[in-house]
N, C-alpha and C positions, 0 to 999 in steps of 0.2 A: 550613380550610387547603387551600391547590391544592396538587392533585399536579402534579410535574415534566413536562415532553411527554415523547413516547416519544425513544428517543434510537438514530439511524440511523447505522450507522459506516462511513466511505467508505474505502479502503485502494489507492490507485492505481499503477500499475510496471508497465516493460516485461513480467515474471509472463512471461523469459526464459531457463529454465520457471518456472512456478508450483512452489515446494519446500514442505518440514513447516515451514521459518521461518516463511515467512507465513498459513501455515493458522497457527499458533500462535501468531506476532502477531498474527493477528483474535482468534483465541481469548481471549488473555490482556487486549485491549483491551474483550469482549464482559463480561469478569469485574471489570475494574477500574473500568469506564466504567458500567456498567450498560446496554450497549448491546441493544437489540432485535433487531436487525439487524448484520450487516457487509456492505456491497457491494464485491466488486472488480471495480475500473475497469483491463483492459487500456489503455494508451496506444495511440493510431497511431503515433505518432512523437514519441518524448524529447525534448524543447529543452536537453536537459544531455549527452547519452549518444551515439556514434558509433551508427550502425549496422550496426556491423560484427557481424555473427551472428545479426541479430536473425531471428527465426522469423516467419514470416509471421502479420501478424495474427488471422489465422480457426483457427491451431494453437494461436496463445497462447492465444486464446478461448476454442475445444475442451478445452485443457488444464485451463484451470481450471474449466469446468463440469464437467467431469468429476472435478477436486478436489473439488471441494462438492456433489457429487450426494448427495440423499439428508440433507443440513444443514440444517434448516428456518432457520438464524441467521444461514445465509451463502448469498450470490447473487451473479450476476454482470451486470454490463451492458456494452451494444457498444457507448456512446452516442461515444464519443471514437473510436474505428473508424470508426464510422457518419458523423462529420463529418471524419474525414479529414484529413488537413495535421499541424503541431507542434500535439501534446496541450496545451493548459494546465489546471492544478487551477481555477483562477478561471472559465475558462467551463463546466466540468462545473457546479460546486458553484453557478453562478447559472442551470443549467437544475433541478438537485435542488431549489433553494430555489422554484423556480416548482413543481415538482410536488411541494409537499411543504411546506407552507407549516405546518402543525399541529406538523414536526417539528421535534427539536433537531439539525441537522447535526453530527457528529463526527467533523473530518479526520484518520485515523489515520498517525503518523510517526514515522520512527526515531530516534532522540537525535543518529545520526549527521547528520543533516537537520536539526535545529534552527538549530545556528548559521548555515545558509545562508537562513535563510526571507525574510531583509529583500531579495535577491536573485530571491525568485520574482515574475513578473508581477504588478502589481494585489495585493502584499501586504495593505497597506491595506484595502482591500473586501473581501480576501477574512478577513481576521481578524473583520469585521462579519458576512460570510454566516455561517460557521461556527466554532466549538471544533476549535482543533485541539488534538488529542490526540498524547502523545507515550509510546511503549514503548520502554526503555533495551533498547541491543543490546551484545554482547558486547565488551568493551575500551572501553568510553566509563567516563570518569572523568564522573559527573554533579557530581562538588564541583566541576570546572572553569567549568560552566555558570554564567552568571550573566546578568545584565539588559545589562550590559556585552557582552559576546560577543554578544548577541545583533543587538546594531546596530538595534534597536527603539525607538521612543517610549513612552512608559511611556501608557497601563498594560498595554501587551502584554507587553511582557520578564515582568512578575510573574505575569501570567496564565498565559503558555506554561511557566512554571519551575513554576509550581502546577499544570499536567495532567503532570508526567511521572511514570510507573510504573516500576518494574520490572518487567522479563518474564523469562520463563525465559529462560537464557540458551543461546541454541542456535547454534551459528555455522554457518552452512549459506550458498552462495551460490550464484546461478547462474551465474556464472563458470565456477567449478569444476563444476557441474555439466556443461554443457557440455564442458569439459575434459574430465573422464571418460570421456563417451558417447563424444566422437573419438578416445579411446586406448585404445577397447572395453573400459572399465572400470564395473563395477557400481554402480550409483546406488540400489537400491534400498536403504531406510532414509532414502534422501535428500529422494525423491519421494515422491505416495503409489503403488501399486500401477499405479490407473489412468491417471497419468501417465506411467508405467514406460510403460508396456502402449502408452501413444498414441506414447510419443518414437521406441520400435522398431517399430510400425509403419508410420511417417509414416519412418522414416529421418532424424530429423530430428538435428541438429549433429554429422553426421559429415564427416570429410574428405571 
């Protein structure tokens, strides 16, 4: 009988900051998936998202290395920094599939993200490069989801409805985080410590 490949889990976002949600969405996607690994991928720049607030690439980076310092399960890469221009998950995940050819790719996503997937570039290829994985987030009715909503050709819709979990349910955003720090309000519990530690250093999302 073969054993499964090892299974690598990719987790990509502004991480404008990096909060305890998404350390806990890798986490609960590393439990549910059987993942090896979680990578997170800083974006350069959102093809969905204003830039209005966004923290300069090399803080968001900092930021989250410093999340995961010390996590043998979780790491970080600049490769979407490093090439610069609007992020897309399609050309990461076919530079991961060159370097990583032994592996099982596992795109990790929010429930709130599902129904919009048939909208992301190069759907298609990218539902062949990798599994995408999906962790339910707080207020998502998952009996709504269906093959339908999802605006997919079969056999995706049943596939994507067959990776979704539940995750704890934690409701934390960087919105609001942000928010906070410019109204000199305490984020810690929100962040981890280290993140605390870099956002007041760095002075970073205040008026």
């Amino acid at each position: 009988m073969l054993s499964h490949r090892p299974r690598l889990g990719v987790l990509g976002g502004t991480f404008n900051p990096v909060h305890m949600g998404h350390l806990i969405m890798a986490q609960d996607a590393i439990e549910h998936f059987e993942l090896s690994k979680v990578l997170f991928i800083p974006c350069a720049q959102p093809p969905h998202k204003p830039l209005v607030e966004l923290a300069p690439a090399h803080h968001r980076f900092a930021m989250l290395e410093a999340a995961v310092e010390g996590d043998l399960h979780m790491g970080v890469s600049d490769m979407e920094i490093q090439r610069g221009g609007i992020s897309y998950t399609i050309d990461s995940m076919r530079v991961l599939a060159e370097q990583y050819p032994d592996v099982e790719l596992c795109f990790i996503i929010g429930s709130d993200s599902l129904g919009e997937l048939h909208l992301w570039k190069d759907i298609s290829l990218l539902l062949k490069l990798c599994r995408i994985v999906t962790i339910s987030r707080p207020g998502m009715d998952l009996s709504a989801l269906s093959k339908l909503v999802l605006n997919l050709p079969a056999p995706w819709g049943e596939q994507l409805l067959a990776d979704v979990r539940t995750g704890h349910q934690i409701d934390i955003s960087s919105t609001d985080i942000r928010y906070r720090v410019a109204e000199g309000m305490p984020i810690r519990y929100l962040v981890s410590p280290p993140v605390d530690m870099y956002i007041a250093e760095h002075s970073l999302y205040r008026r």
